[in-house]
DOFIGU-831693 format. One record per residue (C-alpha): x, y, z; residue in three letters; residue number from 1. Coordinates in nm, 3 decimals. Example, Ala and Ser with C-alpha at 12.3 -4.5 7.8 and 13.67 -1.06 7.14 Angstrom:
BEGIN
@px=1.230&py=-0.450&pz=0.780&residuo=ALA&num=1
@px=1.367&py=-0.106&pz=0.714&residuo=SER&num=2
***
This chain:
BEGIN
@px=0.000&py=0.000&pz=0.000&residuo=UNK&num=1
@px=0.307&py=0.235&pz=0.066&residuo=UNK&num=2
@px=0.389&py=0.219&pz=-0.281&residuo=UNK&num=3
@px=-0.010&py=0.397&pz=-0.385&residuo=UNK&num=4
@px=0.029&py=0.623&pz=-0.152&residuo=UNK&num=5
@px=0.306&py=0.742&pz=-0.294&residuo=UNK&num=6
@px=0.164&py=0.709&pz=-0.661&residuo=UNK&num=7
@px=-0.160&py=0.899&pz=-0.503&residuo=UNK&num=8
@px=0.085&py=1.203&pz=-0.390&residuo=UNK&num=9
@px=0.233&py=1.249&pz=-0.727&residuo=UNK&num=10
@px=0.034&py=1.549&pz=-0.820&residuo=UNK&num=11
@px=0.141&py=1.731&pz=-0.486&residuo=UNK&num=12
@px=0.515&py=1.653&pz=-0.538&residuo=UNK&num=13
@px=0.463&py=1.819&pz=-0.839&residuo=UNK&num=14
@px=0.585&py=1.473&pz=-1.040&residuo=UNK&num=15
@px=0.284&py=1.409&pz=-1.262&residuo=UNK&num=16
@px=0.214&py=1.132&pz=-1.522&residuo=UNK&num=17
@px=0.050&py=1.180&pz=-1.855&residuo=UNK&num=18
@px=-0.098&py=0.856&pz=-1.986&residuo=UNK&num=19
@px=-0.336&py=0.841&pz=-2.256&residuo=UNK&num=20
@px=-0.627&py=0.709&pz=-2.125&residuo=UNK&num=21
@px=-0.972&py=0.734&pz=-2.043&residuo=UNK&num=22
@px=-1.041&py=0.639&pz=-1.689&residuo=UNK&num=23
@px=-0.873&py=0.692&pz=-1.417&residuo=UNK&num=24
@px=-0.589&py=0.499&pz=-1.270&residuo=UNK&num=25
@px=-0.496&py=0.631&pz=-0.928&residuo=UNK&num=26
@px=-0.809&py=0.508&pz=-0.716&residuo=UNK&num=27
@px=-0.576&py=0.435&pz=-0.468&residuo=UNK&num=28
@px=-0.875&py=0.293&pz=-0.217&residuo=UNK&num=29
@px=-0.860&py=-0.036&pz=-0.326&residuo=UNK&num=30
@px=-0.639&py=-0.318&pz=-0.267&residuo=UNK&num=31
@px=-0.290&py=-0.319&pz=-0.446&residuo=UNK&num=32
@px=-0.401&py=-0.656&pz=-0.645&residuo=UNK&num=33
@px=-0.729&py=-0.446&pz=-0.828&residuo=UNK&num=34
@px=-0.501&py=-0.114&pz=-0.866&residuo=UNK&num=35
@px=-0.267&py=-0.355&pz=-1.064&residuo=UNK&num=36
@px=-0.580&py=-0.517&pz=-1.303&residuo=UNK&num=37
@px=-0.705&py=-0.130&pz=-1.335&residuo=UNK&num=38
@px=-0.337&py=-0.010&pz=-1.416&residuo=UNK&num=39
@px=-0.301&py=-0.318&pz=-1.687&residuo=UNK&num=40
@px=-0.656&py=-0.194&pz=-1.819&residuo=UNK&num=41
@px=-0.634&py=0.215&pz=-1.850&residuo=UNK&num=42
@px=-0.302&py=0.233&pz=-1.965&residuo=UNK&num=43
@px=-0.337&py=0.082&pz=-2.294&residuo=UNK&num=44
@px=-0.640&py=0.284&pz=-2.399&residuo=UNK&num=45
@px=-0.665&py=0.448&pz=-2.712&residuo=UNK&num=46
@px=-0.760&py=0.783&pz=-2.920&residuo=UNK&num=47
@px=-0.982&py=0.692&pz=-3.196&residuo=UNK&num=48
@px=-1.024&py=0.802&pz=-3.599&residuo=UNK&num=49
@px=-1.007&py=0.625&pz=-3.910&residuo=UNK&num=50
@px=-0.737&py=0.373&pz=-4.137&residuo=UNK&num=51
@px=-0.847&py=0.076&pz=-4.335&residuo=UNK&num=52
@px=-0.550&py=-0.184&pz=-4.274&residuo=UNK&num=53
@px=-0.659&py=-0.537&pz=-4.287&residuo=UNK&num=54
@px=-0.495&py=-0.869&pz=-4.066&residuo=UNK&num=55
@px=-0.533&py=-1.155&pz=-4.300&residuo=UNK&num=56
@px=-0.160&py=-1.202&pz=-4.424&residuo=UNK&num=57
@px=-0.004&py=-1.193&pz=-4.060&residuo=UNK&num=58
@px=0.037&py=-1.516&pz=-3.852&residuo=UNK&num=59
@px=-0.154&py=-1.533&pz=-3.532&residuo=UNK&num=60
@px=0.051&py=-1.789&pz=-3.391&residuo=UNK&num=61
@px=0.291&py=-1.705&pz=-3.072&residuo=UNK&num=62
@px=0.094&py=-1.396&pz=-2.988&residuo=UNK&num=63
@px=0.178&py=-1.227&pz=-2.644&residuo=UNK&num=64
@px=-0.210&py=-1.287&pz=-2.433&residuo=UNK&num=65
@px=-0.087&py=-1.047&pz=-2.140&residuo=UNK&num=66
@px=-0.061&py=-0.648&pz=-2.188&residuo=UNK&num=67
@px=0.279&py=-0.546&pz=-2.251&residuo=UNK&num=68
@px=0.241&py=-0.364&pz=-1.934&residuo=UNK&num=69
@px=0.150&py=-0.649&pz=-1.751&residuo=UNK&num=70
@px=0.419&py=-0.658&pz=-1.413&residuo=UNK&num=71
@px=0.584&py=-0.312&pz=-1.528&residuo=UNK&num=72
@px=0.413&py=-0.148&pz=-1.282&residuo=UNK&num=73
@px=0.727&py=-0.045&pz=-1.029&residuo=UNK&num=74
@px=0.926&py=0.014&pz=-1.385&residuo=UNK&num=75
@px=0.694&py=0.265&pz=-1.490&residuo=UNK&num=76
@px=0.696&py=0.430&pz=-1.124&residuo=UNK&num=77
@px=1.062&py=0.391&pz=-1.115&residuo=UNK&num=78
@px=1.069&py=0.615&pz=-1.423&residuo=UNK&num=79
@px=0.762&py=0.843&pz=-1.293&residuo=UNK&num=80
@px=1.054&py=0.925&pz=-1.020&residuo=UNK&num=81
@px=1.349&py=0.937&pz=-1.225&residuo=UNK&num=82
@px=1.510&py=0.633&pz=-1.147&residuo=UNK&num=83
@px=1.484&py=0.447&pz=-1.472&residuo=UNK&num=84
@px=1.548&py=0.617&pz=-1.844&residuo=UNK&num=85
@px=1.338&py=0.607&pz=-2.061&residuo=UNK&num=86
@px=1.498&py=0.399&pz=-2.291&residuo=UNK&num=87
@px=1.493&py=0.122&pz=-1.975&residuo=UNK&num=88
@px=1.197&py=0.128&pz=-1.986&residuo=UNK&num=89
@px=1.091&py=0.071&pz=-2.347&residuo=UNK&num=90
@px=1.347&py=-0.197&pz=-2.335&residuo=UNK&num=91
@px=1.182&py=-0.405&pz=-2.054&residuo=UNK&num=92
@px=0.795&py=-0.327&pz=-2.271&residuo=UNK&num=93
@px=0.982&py=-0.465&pz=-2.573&residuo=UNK&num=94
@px=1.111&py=-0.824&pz=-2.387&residuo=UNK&num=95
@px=0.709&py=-0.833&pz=-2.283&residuo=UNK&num=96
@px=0.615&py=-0.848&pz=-2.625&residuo=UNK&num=97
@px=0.883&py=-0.982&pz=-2.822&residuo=UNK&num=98
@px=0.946&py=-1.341&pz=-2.890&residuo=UNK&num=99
@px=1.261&py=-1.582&pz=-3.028&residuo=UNK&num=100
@px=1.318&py=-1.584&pz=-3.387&residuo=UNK&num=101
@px=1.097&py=-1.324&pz=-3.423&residuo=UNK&num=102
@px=1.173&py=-1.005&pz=-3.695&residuo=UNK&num=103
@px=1.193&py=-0.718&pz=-3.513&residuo=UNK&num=104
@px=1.294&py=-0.377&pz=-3.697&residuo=UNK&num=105
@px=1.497&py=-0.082&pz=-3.519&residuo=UNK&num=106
@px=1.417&py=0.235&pz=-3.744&residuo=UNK&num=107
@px=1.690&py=0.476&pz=-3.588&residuo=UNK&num=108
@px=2.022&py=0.254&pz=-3.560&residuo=UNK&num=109
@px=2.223&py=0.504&pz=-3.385&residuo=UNK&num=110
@px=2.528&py=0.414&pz=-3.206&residuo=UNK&num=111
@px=2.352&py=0.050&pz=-3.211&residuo=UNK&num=112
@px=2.235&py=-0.008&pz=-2.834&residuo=UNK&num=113
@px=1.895&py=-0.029&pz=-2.908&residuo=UNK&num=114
@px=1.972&py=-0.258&pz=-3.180&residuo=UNK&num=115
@px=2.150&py=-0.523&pz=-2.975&residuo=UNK&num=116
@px=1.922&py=-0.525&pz=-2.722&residuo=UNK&num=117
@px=1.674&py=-0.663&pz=-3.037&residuo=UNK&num=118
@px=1.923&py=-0.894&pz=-3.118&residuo=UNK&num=119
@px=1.925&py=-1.064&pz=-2.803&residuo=UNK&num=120
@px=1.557&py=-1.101&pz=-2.749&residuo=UNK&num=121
@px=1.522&py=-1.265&pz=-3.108&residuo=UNK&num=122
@px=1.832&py=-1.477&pz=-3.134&residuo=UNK&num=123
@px=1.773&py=-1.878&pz=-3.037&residuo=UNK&num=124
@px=1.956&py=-2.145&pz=-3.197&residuo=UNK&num=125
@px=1.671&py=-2.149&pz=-3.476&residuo=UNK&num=126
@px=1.830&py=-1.900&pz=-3.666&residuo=UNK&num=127
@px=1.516&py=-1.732&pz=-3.757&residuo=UNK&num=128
@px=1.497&py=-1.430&pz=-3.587&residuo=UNK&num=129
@px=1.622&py=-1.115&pz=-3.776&residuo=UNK&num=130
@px=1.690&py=-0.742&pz=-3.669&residuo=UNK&num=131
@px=1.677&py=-0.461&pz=-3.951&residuo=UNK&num=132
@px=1.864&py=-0.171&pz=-3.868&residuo=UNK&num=133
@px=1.796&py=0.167&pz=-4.001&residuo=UNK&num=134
@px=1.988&py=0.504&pz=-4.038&residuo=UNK&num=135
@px=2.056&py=0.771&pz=-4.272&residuo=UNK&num=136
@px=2.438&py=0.860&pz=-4.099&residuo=UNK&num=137
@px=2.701&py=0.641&pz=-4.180&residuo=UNK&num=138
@px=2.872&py=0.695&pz=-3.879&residuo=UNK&num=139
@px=2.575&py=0.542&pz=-3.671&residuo=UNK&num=140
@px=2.613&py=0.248&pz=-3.870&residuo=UNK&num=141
@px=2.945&py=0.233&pz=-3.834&residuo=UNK&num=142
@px=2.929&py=0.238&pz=-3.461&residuo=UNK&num=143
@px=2.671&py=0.012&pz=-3.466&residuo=UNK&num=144
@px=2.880&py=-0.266&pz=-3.659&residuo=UNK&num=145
@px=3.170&py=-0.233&pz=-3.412&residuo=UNK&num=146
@px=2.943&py=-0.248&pz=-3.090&residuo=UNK&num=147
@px=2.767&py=-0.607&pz=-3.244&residuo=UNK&num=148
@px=3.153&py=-0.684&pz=-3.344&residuo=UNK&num=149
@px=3.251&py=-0.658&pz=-2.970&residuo=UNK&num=150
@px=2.919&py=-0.834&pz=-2.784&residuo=UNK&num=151
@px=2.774&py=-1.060&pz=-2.999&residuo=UNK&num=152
@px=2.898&py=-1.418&pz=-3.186&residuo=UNK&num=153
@px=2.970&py=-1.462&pz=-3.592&residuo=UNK&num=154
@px=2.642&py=-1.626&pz=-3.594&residuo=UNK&num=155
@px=2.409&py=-1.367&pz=-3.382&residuo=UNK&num=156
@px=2.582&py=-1.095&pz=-3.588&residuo=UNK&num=157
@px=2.455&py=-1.240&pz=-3.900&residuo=UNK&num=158
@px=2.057&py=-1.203&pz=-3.818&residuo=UNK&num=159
@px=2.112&py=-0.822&pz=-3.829&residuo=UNK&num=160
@px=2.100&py=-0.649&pz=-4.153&residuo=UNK&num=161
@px=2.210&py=-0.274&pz=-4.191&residuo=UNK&num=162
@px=2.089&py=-0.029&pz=-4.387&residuo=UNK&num=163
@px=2.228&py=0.300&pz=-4.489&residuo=UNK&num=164
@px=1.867&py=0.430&pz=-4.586&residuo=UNK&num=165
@px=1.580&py=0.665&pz=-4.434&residuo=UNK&num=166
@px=1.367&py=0.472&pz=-4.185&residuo=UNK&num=167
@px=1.054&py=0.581&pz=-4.408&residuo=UNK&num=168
@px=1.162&py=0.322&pz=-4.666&residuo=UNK&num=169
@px=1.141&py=0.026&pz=-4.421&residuo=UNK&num=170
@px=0.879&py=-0.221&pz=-4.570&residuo=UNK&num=171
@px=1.077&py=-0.179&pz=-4.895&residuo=UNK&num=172
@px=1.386&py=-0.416&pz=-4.795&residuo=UNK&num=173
@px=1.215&py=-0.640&pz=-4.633&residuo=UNK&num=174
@px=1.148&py=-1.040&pz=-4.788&residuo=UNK&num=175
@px=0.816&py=-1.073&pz=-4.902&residuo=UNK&num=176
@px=0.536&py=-1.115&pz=-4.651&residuo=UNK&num=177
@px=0.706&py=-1.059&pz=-4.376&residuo=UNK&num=178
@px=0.587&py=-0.999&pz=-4.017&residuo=UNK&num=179
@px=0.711&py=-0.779&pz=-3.798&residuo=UNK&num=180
@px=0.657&py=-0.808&pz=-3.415&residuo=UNK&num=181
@px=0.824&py=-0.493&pz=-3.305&residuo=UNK&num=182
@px=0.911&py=-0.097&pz=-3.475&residuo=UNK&num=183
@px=1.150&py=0.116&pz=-3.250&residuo=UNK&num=184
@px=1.198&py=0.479&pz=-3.287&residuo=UNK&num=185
@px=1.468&py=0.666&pz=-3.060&residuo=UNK&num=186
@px=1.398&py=1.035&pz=-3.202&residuo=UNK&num=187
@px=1.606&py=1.329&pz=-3.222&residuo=UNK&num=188
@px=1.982&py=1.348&pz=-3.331&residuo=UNK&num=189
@px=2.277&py=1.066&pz=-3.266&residuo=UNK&num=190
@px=2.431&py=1.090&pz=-2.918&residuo=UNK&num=191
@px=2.739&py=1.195&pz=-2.932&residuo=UNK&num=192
@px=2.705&py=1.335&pz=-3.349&residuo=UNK&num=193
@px=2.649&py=1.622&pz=-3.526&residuo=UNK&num=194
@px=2.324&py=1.736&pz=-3.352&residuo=UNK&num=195
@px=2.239&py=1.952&pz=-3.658&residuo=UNK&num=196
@px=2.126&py=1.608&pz=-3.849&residuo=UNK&num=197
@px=1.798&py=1.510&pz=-3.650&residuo=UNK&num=198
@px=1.533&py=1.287&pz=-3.744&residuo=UNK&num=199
@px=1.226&py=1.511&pz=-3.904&residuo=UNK&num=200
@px=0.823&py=1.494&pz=-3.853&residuo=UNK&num=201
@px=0.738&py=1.419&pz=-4.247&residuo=UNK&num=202
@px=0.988&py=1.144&pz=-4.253&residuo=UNK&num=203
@px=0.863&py=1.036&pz=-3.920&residuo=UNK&num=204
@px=0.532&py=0.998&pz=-4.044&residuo=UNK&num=205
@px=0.632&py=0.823&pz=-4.327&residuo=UNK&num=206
@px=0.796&py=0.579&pz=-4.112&residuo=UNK&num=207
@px=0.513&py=0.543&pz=-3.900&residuo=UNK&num=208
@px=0.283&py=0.471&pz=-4.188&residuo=UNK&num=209
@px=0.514&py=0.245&pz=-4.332&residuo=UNK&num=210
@px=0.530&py=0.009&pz=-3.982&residuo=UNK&num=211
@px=0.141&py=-0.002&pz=-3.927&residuo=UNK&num=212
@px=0.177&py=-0.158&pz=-4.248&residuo=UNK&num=213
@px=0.393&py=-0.501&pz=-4.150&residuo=UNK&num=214
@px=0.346&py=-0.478&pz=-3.798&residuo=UNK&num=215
@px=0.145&py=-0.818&pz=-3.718&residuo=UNK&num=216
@px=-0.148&py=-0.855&pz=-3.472&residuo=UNK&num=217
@px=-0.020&py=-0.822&pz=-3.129&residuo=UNK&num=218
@px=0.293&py=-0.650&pz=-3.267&residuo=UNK&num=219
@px=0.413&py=-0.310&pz=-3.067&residuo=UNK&num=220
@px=0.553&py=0.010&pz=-3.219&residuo=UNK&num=221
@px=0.779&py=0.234&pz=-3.000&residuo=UNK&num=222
@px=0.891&py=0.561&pz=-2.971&residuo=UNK&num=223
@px=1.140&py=0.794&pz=-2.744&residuo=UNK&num=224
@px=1.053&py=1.111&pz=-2.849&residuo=UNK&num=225
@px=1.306&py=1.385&pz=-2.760&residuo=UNK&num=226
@px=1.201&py=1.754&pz=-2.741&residuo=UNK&num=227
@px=1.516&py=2.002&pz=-2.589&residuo=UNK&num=228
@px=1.644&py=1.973&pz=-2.937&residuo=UNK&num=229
@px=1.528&py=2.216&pz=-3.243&residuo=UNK&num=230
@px=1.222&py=2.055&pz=-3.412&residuo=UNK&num=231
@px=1.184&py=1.826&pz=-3.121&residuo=UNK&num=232
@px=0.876&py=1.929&pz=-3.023&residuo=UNK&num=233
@px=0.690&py=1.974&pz=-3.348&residuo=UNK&num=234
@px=0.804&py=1.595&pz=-3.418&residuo=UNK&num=235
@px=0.623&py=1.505&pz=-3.074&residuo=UNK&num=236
@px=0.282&py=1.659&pz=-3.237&residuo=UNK&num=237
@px=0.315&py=1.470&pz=-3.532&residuo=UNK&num=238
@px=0.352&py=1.158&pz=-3.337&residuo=UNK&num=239
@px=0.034&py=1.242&pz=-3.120&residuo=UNK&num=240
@px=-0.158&py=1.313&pz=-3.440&residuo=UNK&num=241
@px=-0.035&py=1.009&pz=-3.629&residuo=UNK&num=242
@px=-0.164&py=0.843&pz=-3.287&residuo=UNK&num=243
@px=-0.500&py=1.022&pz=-3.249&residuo=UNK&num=244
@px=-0.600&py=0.897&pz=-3.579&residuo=UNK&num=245
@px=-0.558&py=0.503&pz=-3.535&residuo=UNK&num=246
@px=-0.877&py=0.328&pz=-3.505&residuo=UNK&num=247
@px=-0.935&py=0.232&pz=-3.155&residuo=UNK&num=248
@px=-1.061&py=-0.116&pz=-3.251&residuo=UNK&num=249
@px=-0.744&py=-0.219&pz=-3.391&residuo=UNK&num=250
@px=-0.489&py=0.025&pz=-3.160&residuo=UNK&num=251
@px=-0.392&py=0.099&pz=-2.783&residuo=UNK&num=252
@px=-0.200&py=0.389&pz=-2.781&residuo=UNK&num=253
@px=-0.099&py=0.567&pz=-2.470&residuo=UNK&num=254
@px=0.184&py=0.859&pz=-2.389&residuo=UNK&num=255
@px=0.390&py=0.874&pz=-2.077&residuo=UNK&num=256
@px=0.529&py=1.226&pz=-1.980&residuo=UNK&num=257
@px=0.626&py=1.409&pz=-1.681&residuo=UNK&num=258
@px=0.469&py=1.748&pz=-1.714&residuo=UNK&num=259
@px=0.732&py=1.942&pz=-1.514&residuo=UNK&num=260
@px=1.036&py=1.814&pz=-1.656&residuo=UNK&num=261
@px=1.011&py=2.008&pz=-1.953&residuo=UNK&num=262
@px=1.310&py=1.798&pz=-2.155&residuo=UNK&num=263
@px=1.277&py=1.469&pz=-2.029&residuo=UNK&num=264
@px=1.197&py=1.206&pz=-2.313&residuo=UNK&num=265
@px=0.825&py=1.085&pz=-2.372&residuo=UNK&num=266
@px=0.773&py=0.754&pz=-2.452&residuo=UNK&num=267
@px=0.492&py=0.646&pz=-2.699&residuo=UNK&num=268
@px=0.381&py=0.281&pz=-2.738&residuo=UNK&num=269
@px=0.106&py=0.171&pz=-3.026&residuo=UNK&num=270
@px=-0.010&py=-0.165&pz=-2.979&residuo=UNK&num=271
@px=-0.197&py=-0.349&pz=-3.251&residuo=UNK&num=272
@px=-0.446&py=-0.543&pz=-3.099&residuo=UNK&num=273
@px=-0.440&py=-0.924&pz=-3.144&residuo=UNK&num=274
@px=-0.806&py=-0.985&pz=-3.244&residuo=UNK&num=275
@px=-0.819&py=-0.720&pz=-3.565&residuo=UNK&num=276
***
C-alpha cells in the first residue's frame, strides 16, 4: 500500500504522469491486487479516428495474451521518479512483447544499443529471428557494426542487416510477406554526433505509416521522443496526431510524460491489438 500512496501524492510533489487514457488509474482505495488489473486496463487505452488496414496475411501464432504492461508497474513508477530512463523502460515493454526468432525492426540505428538489445531477445539457436537496422548517418552504422563486433557471436551478428537508408523506406527491404513483431523509434539526433542532423516529422510519419503496415497482430511500435532539441517538439505533435487517428478497434495507444520536466523524453507505445 506504501507504494499507492506514494503514486496517489504524485500530483502534490509536483511529479505528474500523462498517460493516454480514459479512466482513471490512481483510485488508490482499493487493494494493491485491483489497482494492478485497473493499471493493466487504462493504460493501454486508445484515441480513436479512421485507417483501413486489414490482418489476413499476418500469422496469429505465438501472440503475447498479457498487456505489454502487464508486471511493469514499479518500472513505470521507477521512471515516474526518475530512477529508470526512458529507454529502460521501453526496453523491458519490448522483452514483454517480443518473442525468439521473431523479426523485429529498429528504425533509428544510432550508435547501435537499441539494436542489440533486439538482437538478443530474437536470437535462439533457430536462426530465424532477424533485426533490420535503419539510419541515414554512416557513422551510426558504423558504430553500430563495431558495438555487435565486440558483444555478440559470428552467428548472432549475422541475423542483423544494416541499412544505410531513411527509416521511411522500411517495408521496402524487407522479404516478401514478412511480419514484424516490433518498430523502434529513438527520435532526435545521434548521441554523441552532429546534432544539426535530426530525425524530421514528415519522414517520421512516413515511417510510422510504413510500420502499421507489416506490424502483425499483437505487434508493438515504439517511440522515445526527444524535445530540448530544435524541431523536437513539433516531431512530438506529429507523433500524437499520427496516434489520435488510429482506429481504436485495432490500436492501444498511450503517452507517458512528466509534465514538469520540460526535456525529459516521452515515450509512446502503439499496440496493434491481437483480435483485428
Amino acid at each position: 500500500m506504501q507504494s499507492l500512496k506514494c503514486l496517489s501524492g504524485v500530483t502534490n510533489l509536483g511529479q505528474k504522469l500523462l498517460i493516454s487514457s480514459t479512466r482513471n488509474i490512481l483510485n488508490t482505495s482499493r487493494p494493491r491486487n485491483v489497482f494492478s488489473c485497473r493499471f493493466k486496463r487504462t493504460v493501454l487505452q486508445a484515441s480513436a479516428a479512421s485507417t483501413s488496414r486489414t490482418t489476413d496475411a499476418f500469422p496469429s501464432a505465438s501472440i503475447p495474451q498479457d498487456p505489454p504492461f502487464s508486471g511493469l508497474e514499479d518500472v513505470l513508477l521507477s521512471y515516474i521518479f526518475g530512477n529508470k530512463k526512458a529507454t529502460e523502460v521501453a526496453h523491458l515493454v519490448w522483452e514483454r512483447v517480443v518473442r525468439k526468432g521473431d523479426t523485429v525492426i529498429d528504425a533509428t540505428c544510432g550508435n547501435g544499443y537499441d539494436t542489440l538489445a533486439m538482437l538478443k531477445m530474437v536470437a535462439d539457436e533457430s536462426g530465424q529471428g532477424r533485426v533490420y537496422g535503419f539510419d541515414i548517418q554512416k557513422e551510426a552504422l558504423g558504430s553500430a557494426a563495431s558495438l555487435l563486433e565486440e558483444s555478440v557471436n559470428p552467428t548472432e551478428k549475422e541475423l542483423v542487416k544494416l541499412f544505410l537508408r531513411c527509416h521511411s523506406t522500411m517495408a521496402e527491404v524487407l522479404p516478401e510477406d514478412t511480419s514484424v513483431r516490433l518498430v523502434a523509434f529513438n527520435l532526435g539526433y545521434l548521441p554523441g554526433g552532429n546534432k544539426t542532423i535530426i530525425t524530421e516529422s514528415q519522414t517520421t510519419a512516413e515511417a510510422l505509416n510504413a510500420a502499421i503496415g507489416i506490424l502483425m497482430p499483437g505487434g508493438l511500435i515504439s517511440l522515445v521522443v526527444y524535445v530540448g532539441h530544435p524541431g523536437g517538439r513539433e516531431e512530438l505533435v506529429t507523433v500524437e496526431e499520427f496516434c489520435s487517428k488510429l482506429p481504436v478497434e485495432k490500436w492501444s495507444c498511450c503517452k507517458i510524460q512528466m509534465l514538469n520536466r520540460q526535456l525529459a523524453p516521452i515515450l509512446v507505445f502503439l499496440f496493434r491489438k491481437c483480435w483485428n
